[in-house]
C-alpha positions in Angstrom: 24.5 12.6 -19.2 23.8 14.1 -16.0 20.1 12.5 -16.0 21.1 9.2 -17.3 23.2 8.8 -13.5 20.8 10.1 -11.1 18.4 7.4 -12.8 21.0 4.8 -12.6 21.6 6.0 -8.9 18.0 5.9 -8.4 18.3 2.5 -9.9 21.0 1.1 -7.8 19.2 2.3 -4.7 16.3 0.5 -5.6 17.7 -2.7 -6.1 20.0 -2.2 -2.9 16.5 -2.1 -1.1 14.8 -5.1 -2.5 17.8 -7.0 -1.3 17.5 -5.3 1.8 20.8 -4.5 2.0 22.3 -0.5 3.5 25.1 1.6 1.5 27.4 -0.5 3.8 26.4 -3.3 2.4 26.4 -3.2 -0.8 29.5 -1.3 -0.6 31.3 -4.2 1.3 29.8 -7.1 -1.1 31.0 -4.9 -4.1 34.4 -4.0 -2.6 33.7 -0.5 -2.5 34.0 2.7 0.2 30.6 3.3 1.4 30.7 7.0 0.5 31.0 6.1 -3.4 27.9 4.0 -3.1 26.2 7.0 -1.6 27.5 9.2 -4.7 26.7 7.0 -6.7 23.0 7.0 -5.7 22.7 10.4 -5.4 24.0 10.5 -9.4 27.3 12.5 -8.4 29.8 10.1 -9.1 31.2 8.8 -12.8 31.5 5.0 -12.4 32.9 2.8 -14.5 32.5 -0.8 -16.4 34.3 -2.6 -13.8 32.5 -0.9 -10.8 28.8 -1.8 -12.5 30.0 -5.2 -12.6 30.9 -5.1 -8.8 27.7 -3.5 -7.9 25.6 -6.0 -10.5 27.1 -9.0 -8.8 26.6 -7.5 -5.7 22.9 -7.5 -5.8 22.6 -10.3 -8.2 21.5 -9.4 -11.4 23.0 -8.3 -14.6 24.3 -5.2 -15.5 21.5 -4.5 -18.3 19.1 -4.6 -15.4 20.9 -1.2 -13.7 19.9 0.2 -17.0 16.3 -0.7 -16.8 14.8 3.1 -15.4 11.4 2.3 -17.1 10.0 2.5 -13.2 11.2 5.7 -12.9 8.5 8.0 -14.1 7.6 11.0 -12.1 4.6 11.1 -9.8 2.6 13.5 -12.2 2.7 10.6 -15.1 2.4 7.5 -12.1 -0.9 9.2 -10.2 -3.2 9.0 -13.4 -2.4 5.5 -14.1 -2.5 4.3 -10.4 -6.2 5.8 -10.5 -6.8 4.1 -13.9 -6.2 0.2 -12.5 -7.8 1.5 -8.8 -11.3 2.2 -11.3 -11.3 -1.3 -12.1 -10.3 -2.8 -9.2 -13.3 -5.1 -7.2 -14.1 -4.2 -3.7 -12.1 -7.2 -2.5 -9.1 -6.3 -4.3 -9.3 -2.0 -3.6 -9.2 -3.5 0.6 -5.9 -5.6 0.0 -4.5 -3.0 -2.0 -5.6 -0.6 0.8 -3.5 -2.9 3.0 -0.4 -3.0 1.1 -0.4 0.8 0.7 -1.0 0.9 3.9 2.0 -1.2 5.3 4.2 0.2 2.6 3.5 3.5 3.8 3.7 3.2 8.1 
């Protein structure tokens, strides 16, 4: 059980940042304290139905998709595949990828 909400804290924290929005945020468009978001992130809080549906309306998708931790693999399982599309990759395409790491990365 302990896994299953740091993934969905991980989760959450992803989703916050595509929507570019801070713990504040969210916590203000979901009606909560901004201290629960931050447990809730870090996978030390028990949340329940009705606070998933505050956070999943909150950033705008369903609640299914705060279930969705198939991005989450660790970096020794991610590295191997990254290298795997980068062998097939054209020179044209390795320098805009080069780019996007880049700015990703600053």
């Amino acid at each position: 059980m302990a896994e299953t909400k740091i993934l969905l804290g991980k989760r959450i924290r992803t989703l916050r940042r595509i929507n570019d929005l801070s713990q504040e945020e969210l916590a203000e468009k979901a009606n909560i304290s901004g201290k629960y978001v931050g447990e809730i992130e870090r996978g030390q809080a028990n949340i329940t139905v009705d606070i998933l549906g505050k956070i999943s309306t909150a950033l705008d998708v369903e609640i299914s998709e705060l279930f969705d931790f198939q991005h989450e693999i660790n970096r020794q399982e991610l590295m191997p595949k990254i290298n795997s599309l980068l062998q097939d990759a054209d020179d044209k395409s390795l320098q805009a990828i080069f780019r996007i790491i880049k700015s990703i990365l600053k």
